[in-house]
C-alpha positions as CSV (number, residue, x, y, z in Angstrom):
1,X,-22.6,15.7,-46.2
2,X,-24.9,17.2,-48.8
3,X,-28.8,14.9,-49.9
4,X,-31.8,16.0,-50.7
5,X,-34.4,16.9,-48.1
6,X,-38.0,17.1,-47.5
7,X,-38.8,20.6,-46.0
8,X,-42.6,20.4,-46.1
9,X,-45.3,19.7,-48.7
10,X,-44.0,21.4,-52.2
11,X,-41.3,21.9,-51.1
12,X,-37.2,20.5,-50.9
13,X,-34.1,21.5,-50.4
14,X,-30.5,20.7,-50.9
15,X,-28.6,20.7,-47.3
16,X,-25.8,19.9,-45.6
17,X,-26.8,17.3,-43.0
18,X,-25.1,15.2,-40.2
19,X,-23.0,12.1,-41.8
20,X,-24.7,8.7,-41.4
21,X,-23.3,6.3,-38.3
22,X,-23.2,2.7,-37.4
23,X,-25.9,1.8,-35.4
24,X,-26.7,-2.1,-35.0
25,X,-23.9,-5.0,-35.5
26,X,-26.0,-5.3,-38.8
27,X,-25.4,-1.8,-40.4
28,X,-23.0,-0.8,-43.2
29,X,-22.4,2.7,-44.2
30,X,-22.5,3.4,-48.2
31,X,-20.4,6.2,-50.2
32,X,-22.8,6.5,-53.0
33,X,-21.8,7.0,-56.3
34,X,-25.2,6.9,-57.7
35,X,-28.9,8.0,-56.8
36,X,-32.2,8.4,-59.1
37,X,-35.3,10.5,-58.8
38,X,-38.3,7.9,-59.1
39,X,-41.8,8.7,-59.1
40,X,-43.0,7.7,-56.0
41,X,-40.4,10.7,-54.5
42,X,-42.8,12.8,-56.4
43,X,-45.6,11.2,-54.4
44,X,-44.2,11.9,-51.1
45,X,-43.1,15.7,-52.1
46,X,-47.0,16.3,-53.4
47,X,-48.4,15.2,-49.6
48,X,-49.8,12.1,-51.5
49,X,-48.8,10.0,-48.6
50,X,-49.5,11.2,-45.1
51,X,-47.0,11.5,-42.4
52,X,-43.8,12.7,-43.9
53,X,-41.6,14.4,-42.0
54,X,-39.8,17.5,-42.5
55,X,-36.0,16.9,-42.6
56,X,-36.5,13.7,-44.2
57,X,-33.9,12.5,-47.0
58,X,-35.6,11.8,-50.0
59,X,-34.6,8.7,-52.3
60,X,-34.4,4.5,-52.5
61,X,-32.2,4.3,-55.1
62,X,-29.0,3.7,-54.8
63,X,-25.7,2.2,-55.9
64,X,-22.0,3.0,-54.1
65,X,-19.1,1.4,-52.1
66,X,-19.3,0.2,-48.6
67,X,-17.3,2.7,-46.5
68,X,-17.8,1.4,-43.2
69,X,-19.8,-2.3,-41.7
70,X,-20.7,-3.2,-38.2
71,X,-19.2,-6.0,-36.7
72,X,-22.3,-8.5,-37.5
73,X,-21.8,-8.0,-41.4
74,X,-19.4,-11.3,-42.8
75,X,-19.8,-10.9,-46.2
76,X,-19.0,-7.0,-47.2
77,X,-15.8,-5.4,-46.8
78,X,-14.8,-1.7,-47.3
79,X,-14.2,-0.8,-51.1
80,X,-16.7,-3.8,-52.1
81,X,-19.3,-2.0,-54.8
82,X,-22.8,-2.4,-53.8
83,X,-26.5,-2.2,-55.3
84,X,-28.6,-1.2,-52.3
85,X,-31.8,-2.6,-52.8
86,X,-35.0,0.0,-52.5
87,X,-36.9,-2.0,-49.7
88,X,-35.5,-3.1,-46.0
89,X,-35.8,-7.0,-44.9
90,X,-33.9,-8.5,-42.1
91,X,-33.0,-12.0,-43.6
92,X,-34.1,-13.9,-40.7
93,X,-37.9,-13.9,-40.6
94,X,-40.5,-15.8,-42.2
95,X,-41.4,-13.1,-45.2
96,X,-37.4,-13.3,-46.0
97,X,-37.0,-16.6,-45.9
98,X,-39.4,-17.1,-48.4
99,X,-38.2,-14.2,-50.6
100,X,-41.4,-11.8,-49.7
101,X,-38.6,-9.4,-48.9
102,X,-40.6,-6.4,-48.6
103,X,-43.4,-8.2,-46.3
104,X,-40.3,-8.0,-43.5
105,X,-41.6,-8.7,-39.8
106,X,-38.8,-6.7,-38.9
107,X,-37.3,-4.3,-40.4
108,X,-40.1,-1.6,-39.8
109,X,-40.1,-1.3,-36.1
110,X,-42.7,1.5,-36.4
111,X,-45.4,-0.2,-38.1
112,X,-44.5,-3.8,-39.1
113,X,-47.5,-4.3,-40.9
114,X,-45.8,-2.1,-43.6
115,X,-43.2,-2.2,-46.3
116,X,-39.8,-0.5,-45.0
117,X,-38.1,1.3,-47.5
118,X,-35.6,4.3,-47.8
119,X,-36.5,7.9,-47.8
120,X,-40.1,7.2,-47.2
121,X,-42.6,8.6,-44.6
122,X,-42.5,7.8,-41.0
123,X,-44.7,4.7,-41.0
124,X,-42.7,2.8,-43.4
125,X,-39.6,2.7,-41.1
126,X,-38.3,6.3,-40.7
127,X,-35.0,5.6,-42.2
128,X,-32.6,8.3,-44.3
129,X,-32.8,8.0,-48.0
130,X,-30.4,8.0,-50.5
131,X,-30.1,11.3,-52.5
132,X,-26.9,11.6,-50.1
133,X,-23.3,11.6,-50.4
134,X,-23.4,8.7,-47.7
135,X,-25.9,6.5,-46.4
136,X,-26.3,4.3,-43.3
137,X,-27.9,0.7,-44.9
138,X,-29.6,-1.4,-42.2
139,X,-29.5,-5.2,-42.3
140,X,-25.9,-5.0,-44.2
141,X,-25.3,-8.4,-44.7
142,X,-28.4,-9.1,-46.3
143,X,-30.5,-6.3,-48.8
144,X,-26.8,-4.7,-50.8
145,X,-25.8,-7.2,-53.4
146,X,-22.2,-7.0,-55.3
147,X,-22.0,-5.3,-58.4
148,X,-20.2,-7.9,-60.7
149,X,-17.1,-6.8,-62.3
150,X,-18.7,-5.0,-66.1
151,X,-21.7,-3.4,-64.6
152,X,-21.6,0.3,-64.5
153,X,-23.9,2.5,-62.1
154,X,-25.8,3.6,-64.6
155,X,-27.1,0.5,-65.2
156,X,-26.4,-0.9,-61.7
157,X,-29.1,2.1,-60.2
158,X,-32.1,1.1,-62.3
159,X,-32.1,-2.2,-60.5
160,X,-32.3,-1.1,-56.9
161,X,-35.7,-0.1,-57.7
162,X,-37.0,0.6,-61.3
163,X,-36.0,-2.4,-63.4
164,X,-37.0,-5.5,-60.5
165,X,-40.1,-3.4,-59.8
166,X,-41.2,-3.7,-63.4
167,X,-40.1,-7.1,-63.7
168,X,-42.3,-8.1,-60.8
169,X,-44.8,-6.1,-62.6
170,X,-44.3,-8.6,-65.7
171,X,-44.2,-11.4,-63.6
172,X,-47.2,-10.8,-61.7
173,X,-49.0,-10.5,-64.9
174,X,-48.7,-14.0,-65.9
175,X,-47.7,-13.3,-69.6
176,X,-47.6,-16.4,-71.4
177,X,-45.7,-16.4,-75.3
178,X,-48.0,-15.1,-77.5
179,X,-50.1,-12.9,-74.9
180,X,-50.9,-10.0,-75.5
181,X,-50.1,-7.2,-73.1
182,X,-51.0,-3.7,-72.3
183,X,-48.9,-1.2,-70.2
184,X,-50.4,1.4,-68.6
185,X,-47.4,4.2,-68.0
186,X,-44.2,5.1,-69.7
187,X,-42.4,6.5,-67.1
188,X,-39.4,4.3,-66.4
189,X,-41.1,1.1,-64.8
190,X,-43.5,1.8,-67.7
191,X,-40.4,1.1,-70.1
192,X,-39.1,-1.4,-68.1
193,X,-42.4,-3.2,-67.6
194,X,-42.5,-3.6,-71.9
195,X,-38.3,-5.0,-71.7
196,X,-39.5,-7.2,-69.2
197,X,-42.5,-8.7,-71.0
198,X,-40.2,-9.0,-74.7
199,X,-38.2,-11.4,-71.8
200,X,-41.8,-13.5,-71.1
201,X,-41.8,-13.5,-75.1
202,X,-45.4,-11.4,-75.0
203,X,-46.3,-11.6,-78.2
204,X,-47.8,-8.3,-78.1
205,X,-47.7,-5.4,-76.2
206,X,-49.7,-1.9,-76.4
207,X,-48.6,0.7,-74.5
208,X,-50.9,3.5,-73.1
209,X,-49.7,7.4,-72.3
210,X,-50.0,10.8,-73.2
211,X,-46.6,12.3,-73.5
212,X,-45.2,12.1,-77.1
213,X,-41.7,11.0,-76.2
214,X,-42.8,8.5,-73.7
215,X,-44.9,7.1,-76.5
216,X,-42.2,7.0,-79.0
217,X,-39.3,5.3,-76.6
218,X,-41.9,2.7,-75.9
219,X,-42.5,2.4,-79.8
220,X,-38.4,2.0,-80.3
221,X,-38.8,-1.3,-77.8
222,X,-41.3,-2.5,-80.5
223,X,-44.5,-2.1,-78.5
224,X,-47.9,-0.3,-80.0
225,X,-48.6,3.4,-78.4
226,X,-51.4,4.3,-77.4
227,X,-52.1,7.9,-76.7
228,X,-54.7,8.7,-74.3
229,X,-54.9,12.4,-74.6
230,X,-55.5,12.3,-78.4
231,X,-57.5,9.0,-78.3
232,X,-60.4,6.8,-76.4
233,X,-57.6,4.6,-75.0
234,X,-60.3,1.7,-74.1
235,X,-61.9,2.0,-77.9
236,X,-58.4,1.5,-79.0
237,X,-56.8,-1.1,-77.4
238,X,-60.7,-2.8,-77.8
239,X,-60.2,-2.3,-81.3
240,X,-56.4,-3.3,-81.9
241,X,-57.5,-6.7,-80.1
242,X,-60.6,-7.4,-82.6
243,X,-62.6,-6.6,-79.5
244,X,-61.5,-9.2,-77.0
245,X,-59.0,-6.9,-74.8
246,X,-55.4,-7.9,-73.3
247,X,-54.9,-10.8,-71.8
248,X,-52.2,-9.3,-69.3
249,X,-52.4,-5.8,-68.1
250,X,-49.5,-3.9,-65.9
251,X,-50.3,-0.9,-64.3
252,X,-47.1,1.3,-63.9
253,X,-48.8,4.5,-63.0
254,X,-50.7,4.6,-59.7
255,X,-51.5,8.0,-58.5
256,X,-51.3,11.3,-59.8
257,X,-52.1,9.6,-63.3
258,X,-52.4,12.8,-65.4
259,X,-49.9,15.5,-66.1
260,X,-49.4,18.1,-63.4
261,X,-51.1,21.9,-62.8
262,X,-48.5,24.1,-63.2
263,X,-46.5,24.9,-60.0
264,X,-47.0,28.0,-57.9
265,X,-43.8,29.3,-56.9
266,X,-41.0,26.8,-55.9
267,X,-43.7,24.1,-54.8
268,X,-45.3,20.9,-56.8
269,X,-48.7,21.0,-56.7
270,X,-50.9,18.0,-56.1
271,X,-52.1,15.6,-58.5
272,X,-55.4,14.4,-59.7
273,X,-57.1,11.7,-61.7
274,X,-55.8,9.1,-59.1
275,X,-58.3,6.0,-60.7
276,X,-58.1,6.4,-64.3
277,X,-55.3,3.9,-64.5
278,X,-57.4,1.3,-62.3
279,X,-60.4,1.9,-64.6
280,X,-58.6,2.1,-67.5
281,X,-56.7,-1.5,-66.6
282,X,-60.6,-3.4,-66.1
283,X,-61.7,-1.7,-68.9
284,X,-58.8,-3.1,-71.3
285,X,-58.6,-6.2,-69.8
286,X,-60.2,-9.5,-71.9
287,X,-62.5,-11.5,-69.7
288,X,-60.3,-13.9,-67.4
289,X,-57.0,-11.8,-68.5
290,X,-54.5,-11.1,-65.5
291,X,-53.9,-7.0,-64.2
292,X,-50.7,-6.0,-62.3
293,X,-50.8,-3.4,-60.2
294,X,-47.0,-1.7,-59.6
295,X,-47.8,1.5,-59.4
296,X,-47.8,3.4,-56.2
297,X,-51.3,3.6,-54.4
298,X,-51.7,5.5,-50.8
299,X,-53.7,3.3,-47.8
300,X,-56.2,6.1,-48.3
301,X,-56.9,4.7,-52.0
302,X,-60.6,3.2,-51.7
303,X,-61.7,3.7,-55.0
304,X,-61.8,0.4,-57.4
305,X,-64.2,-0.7,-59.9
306,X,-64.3,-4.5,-58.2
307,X,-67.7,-4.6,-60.0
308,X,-66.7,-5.0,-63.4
309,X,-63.1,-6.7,-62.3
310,X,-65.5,-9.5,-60.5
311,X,-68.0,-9.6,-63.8
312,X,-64.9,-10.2,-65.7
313,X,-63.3,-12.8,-64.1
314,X,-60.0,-10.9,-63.5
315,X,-57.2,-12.0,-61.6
316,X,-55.7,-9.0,-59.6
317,X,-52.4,-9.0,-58.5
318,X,-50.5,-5.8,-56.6
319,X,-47.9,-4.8,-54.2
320,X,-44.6,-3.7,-53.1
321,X,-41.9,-5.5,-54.9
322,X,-39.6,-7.6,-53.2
323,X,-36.6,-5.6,-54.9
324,X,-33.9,-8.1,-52.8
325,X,-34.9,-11.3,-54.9
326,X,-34.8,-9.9,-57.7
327,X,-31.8,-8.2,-57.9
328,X,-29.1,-11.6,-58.6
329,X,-31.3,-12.2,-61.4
330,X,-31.3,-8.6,-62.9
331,X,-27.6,-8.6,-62.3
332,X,-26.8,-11.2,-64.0
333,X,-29.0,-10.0,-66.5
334,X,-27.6,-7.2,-67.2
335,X,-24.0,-8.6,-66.9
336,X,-24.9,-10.9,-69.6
337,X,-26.0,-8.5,-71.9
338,X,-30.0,-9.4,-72.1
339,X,-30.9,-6.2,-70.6
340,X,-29.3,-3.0,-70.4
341,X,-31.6,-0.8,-68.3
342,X,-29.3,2.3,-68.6
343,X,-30.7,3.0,-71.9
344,X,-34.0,4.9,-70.2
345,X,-32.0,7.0,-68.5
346,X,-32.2,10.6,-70.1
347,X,-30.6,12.6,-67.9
348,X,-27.5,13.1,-65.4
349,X,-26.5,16.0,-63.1
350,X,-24.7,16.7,-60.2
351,X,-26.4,17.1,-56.4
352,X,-26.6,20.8,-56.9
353,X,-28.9,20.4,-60.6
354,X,-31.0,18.0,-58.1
355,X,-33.7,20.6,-57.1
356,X,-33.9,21.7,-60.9
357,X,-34.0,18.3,-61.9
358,X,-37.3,17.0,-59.2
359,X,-39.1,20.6,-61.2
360,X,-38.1,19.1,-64.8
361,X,-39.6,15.8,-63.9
362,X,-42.2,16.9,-61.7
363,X,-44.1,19.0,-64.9
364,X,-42.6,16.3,-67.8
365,X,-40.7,18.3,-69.4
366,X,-40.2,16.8,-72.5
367,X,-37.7,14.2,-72.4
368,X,-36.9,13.9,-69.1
369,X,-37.7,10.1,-68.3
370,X,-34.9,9.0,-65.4
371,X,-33.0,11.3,-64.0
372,X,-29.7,9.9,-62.5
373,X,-28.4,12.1,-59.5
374,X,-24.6,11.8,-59.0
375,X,-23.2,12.9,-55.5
376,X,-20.2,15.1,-56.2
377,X,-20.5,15.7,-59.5
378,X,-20.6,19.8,-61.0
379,X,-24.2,20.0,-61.6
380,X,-24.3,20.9,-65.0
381,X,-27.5,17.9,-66.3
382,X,-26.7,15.7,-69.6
383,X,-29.2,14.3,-71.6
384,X,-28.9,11.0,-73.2
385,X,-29.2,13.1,-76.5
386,X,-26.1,15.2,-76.0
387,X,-24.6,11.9,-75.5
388,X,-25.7,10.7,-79.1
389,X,-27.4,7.8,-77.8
390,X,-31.4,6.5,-78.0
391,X,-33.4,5.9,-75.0
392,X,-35.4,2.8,-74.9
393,X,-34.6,-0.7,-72.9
């Protein structure tokens, strides 16, 4: 089968690789229809995490059609179409049972301390992504949920990762009606973070970046941009609050905060800047006000300005979301009609536009918010503007 592969620090590939097996009573095998380039692959291509493997499928997002299940899996059949949720959780332990899916005891035999997740370095599980024409989906029976008759993948991919991620991200902030919130990042959890806290009826929400169309899909959602390349983005937010600050803030950035150095050859050069959106969430925050850390932070990460957060009275919340509990909710969401996450999406191509695709996002290139990746499909890419349609949630 044909996925995208890690081939060293800067540098990936498009191969042909062996097809994916049955290996435990538990595991399904997944024809996917659908697969997304996220950030955080961006992370693990720059050698922002340590211990990524060469020959490593990239991806954890992913929506397809169960092809195969092992003999422990009751409730999926061939043909049945799936969301496969971003992080791995075994059901059965005491993190699952109480919905902390991506705290699994189990799941991550290598380092069970960590999250376990698709695509990822070795010590968060060492399992296959899902850039792939196929993938092998641990724990079957309980991470994939149906796709409800109505949903589409295009809307069905945002919620294996993107769209319950920034929902958490809302969530964790605590937005009460009438708050007001700031979102740091508008990147697609960015964008999904300010649909998410319309839904928590903020009654507010300021949204902080520096690419023009970034700024303006978050303006179409209703939210006030903030550009920090053109503008003190603490002096502004400050003033738009009558000098109090945000009662909520999300951060949706994480590392490699500002825009790229341009790339040498065929690789992606590292990224810099990686506290600005910490300092810049403490620094907006009102005294008391709640930050929300989603974006993507390595263990190596020690920098924090506790500091002020402590002077302040903040409450900090962070961490990996728990995509799995998340995802009935989103689903019916969506299904319903509250939410239709497909509208961030800006681009589509086929498996051989993929490598083209990682560059185009990599240096943010205007436009180019989500890219969809669609396993054999020609590879010509289609923005949401040949399509004659907007993009904002």
């Amino acid at each position: 089968m044909k996925a995208v592969v890690f081939k060293g620090i800067g540098q990936i590939g498009l191969e042909t690789v062996a097809d994916p097996t049955i290996q435990d009573d538990g595991d399904i095998v997944v024809k996917l229809t659908s697969s997304a380039i996220c950030g955080t692959d961006l992370h693990f291509v720059r050698g922002s995490f340590a211990d990524m493997e060469p020959g490593t499928i990239l991806g954890h997002e992913g929506v397809g059609v169960v092809e195969e299940t092992g003999k422990g899996v009751r409730n999926l059949r061939k043909g049945d179409r799936v969301v496969v949720p971003s992080t791995i959780a075994c059901g059965t332990c005491s993190y699952c049972r109480a919905s902390y899916y991506s705290k699994c005891d189990v799941a991550n035999r290598q380092n069970p301390k960590a999250t376990a997740f698709f695509g990822g370095p070795k010590g968060s599980g060492g399992f296959a992504g899902l850039q792939a024409e196929y993938a092998r989906v641990p724990f079957g029976n309980v991470g994939p949920v149906k796709i409800p008759d109505g949903v589409g993948d295009d809307d069905a991919i945002l919620l294996s990762d993107i769209f319950t991620t920034a929902y958490f991200g809302a969530e964790m902030a605590s937005i009460k009606p009438g708050h007001t919130v700031v979102v740091l990042g508008c990147g697609p959890v960015g964008q999904l973070a300010i649909a998410s806290a319309k839904l928590f009826d903020a009654g507010r929400i300021i949204a902080v970046d520096c690419e023009p169309s970034r700024l303006e899909s978050a303006r179409r959602q209703g939210a006030e941009p903030v550009d920090f390349g053109t503008e003190d983005a603490v002096q502004t937010v400050l003033a738009l609050t009558n000098g109090i600050g945000a009662d909520c803030v999300i951060d949706a950035v994480g590392i490699d905060a500002q825009k790229e150095k341009p790339r040498s050859g065929a690789g992606f050069e590292p990224g810099a800047a990686p506290a600005q959106a910490l300092a810049f969430a403490v620094d907006m925050a009102a005294k008391a006000a709640h930050v929300s850390i989603i974006g993507v932070y390595p263990p190596t990460m020690t920098q924090f300005p506790i500091g002020k957060a402590m002077g302040k009275n903040l409450t900090l919340r962070m961490g990996d979301c728990p995509h799995r509990r998340y995802l009935p909710q989103a689903l019916r969401a969506v299904a319903n009609g509250t939410v239709r996450p497909s509208r961030i999406l800006s681009q589509k191509t086929g498996f051989e536009g993929a490598v083209a695709a990682y560059h185009s996002f990599a240096d943010h290139e205007d436009g180019w918010l989500k890219v969809e990746l669609l396993p054999g499909s020609p590879s010509a890419t289609q923005t949401r503007a040949e399509r004659g349609e907007l993009v904002s949630a």
